[in-house]
C-alpha positions in Angstrom: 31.4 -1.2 -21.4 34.3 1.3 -21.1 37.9 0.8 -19.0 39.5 2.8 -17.3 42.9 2.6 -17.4 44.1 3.2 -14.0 47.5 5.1 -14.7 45.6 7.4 -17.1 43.0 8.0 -14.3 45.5 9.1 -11.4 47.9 10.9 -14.4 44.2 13.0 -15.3 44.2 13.6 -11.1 47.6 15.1 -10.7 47.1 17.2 -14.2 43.7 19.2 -12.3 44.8 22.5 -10.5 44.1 22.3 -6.7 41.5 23.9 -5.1 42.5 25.9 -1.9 40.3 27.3 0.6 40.4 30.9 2.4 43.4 29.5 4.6 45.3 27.9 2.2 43.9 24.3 3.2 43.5 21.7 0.0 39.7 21.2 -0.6 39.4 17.4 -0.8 35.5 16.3 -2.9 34.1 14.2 -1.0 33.6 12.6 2.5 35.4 14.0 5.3 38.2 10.9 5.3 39.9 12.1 8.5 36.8 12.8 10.7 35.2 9.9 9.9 38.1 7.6 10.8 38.8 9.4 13.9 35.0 8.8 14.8 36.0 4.7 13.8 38.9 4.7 16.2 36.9 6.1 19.0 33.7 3.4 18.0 36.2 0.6 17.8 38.0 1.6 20.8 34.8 2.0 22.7 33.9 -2.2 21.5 37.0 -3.3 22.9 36.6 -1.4 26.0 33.5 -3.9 26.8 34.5 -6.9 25.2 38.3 -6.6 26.7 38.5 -6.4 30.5 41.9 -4.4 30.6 41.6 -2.4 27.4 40.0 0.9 29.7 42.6 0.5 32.5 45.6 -0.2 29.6 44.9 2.9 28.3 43.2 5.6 30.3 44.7 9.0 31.4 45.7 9.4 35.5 47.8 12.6 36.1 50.8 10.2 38.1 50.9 6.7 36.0 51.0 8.6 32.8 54.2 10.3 34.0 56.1 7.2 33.9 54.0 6.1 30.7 53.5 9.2 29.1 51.3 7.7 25.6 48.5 7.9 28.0 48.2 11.6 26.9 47.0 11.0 24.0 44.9 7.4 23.8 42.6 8.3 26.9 40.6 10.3 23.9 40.0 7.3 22.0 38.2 5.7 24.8 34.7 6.8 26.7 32.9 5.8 29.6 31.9 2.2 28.9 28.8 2.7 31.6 27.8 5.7 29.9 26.7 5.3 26.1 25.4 9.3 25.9 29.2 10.0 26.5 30.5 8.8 23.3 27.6 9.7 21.3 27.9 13.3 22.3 31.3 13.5 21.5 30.7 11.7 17.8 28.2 13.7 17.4 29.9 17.1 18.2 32.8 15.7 16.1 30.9 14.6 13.3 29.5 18.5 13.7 32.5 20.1 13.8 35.1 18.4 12.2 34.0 18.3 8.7 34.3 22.1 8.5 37.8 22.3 9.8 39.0 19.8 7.7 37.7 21.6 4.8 38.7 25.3 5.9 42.2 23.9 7.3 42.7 21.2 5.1 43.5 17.4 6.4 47.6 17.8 7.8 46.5 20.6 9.7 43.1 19.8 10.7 44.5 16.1 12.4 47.4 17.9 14.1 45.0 20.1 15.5 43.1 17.2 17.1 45.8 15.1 18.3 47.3 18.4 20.0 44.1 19.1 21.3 43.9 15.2 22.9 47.0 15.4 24.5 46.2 19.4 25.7 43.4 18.2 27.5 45.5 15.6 29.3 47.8 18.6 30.1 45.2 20.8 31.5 44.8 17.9 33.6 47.8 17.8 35.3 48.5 21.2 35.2 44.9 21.8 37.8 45.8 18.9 39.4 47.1 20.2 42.2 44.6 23.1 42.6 41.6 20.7 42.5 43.1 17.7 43.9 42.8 14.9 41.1 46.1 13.8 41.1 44.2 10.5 41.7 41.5 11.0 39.2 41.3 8.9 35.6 39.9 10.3 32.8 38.9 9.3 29.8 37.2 10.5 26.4 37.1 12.9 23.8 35.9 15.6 25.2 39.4 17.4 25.3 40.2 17.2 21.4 36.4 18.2 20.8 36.9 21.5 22.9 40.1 22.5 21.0 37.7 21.9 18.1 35.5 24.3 19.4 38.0 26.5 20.1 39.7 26.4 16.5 36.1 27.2 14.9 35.5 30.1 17.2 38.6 31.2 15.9 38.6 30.3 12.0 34.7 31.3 11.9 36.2 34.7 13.7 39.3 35.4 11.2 36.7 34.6 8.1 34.3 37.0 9.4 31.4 34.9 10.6 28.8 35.6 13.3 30.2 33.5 16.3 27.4 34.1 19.2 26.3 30.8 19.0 29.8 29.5 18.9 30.4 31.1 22.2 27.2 30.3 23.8 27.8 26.4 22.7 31.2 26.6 24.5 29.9 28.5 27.6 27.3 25.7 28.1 29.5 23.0 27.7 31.7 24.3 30.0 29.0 25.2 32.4 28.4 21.2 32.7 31.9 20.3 33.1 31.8 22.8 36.8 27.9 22.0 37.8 27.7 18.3 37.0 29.4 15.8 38.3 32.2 13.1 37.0 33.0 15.4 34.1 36.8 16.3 33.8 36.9 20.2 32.9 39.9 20.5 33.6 40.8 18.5 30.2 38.4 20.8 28.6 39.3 24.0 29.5 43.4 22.3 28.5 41.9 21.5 24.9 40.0 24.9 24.5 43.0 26.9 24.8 45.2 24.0 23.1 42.8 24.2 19.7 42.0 27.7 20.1 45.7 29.2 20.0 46.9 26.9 17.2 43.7 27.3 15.6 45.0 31.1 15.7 48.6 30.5 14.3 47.0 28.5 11.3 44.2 31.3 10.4 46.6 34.3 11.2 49.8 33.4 9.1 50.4 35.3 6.1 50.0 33.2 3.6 53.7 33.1 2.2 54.1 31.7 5.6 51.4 28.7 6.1 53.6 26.0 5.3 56.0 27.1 7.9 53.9 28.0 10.6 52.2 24.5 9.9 55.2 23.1 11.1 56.2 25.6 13.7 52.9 26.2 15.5 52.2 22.3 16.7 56.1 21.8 17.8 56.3 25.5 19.5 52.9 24.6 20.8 53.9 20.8 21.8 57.4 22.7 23.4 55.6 24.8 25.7 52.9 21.7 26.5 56.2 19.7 27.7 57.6 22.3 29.9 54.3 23.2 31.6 54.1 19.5 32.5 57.3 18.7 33.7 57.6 22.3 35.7 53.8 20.7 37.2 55.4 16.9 37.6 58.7 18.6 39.2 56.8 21.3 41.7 55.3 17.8 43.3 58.5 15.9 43.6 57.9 13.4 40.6 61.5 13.3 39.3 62.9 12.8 42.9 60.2 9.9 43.5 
């Protein structure tokens, strides 16, 4: 039976060139490591949301209490609707889709950043239509908003690489379609994570590529910049800072 020393192994690792993809992203053999632990946060998540009475209210997005506790942005996409078992399975499933193909074409910093933005663009597009369709009350929660701005980002990678993307854009117009005709479905975080993934989806697949590394820094804190100031112009416009 052979050994393997374990130095030797990870020296024999480092010594093999690295594989990029047609946007620059590392390609990683193997199981999609980031996907599939997103999809374990959210199935976790979703367990303590029925075994923990508080763990849904703790962490769920509402336009005014996350003003005050702004985290909320972001952790409303690890939980779904614990009454509604077809909500998180839909959203595994269109992750579980979708995801493996970014984090391949993007590679795994870019592909996560381009998630989380996502989760907390949705929560943005939440507060930002507030107003205009009176949910300033409303909770939300789920994943829906980081799977848009997935949808987005392949629309716009499958684009840029010259594939066929009707049946990207019919996908997206149906999903959308249910958000507006069915009921107890936040668009609004949607329609936030759409344009969220979709325009950073852009910077990443449209840098020259002296300029990836860069613009994988700049896109997500420009990006996260102008996310900011569209919420606090929204939060100020209602009186928030004066409450």
């Amino acid at each position: 039976m052979g050994i393997h020393c374990v130095d030797c192994v990870a020296e024999a690792a480092r010594a093999l060139p690295t594989t990029r993809t047609a946007l620059g992203g590392v390609r990683h053999e193997g199981r999609p490591i980031v996907t599939l632990t997103l999809i374990g946060l959210c199935v976790v998540s979703f367990v303590l949301q029925l075994v923990l009475p508080d763990w849904t209210t703790r962490w769920l997005f509402h336009p005014v209490v996350a003003f005050y506790e702004p985290w909320r942005f972001l952790t409303a996409a690890f939980l779904h609707s614990p009454g509604q078992y077809l909500h998180i399975v839909f959203n595994m499933l269109a992750l579980w889709w979708i995801g493996p193909t970014l984090e391949n074409t993007l590679g795994r910093a870019r592909y996560i950043t381009l998630y989380l933005m996502s989760a907390i663009g949705g929560s943005v597009g939440s507060v930002l239509l507030a107003t205009a369709t009176d949910t300033w009350a409303t909770s939300s929660v789920g994943a829906s908003g980081a799977v848009f701005g997935l949808f987005g980002a392949i629309l716009v990678v499958s684009r840029r690489l010259g594939g066929d993307v009707r049946g990207i854009l019919v996908l997206i117009g149906i999903n959308l379609a249910f958000g507006f005709v069915m009921a107890n479905i936040a668009w609004q975080a949607h329609v936030g994570g759409l344009v969220t993934g979709g325009l950073l989806a852009a910077a990443y697949a449209y840098a020259p590529p002296a300029r990836r590394q860069l613009v994988a820094v700049l896109a997500p804190v420009t990006l996260g910049a102008l996310l900011l100031g569209a919420t606090l112009l929204t939060y100020a416009s209602i009186g928030a800072f004066s409450a």
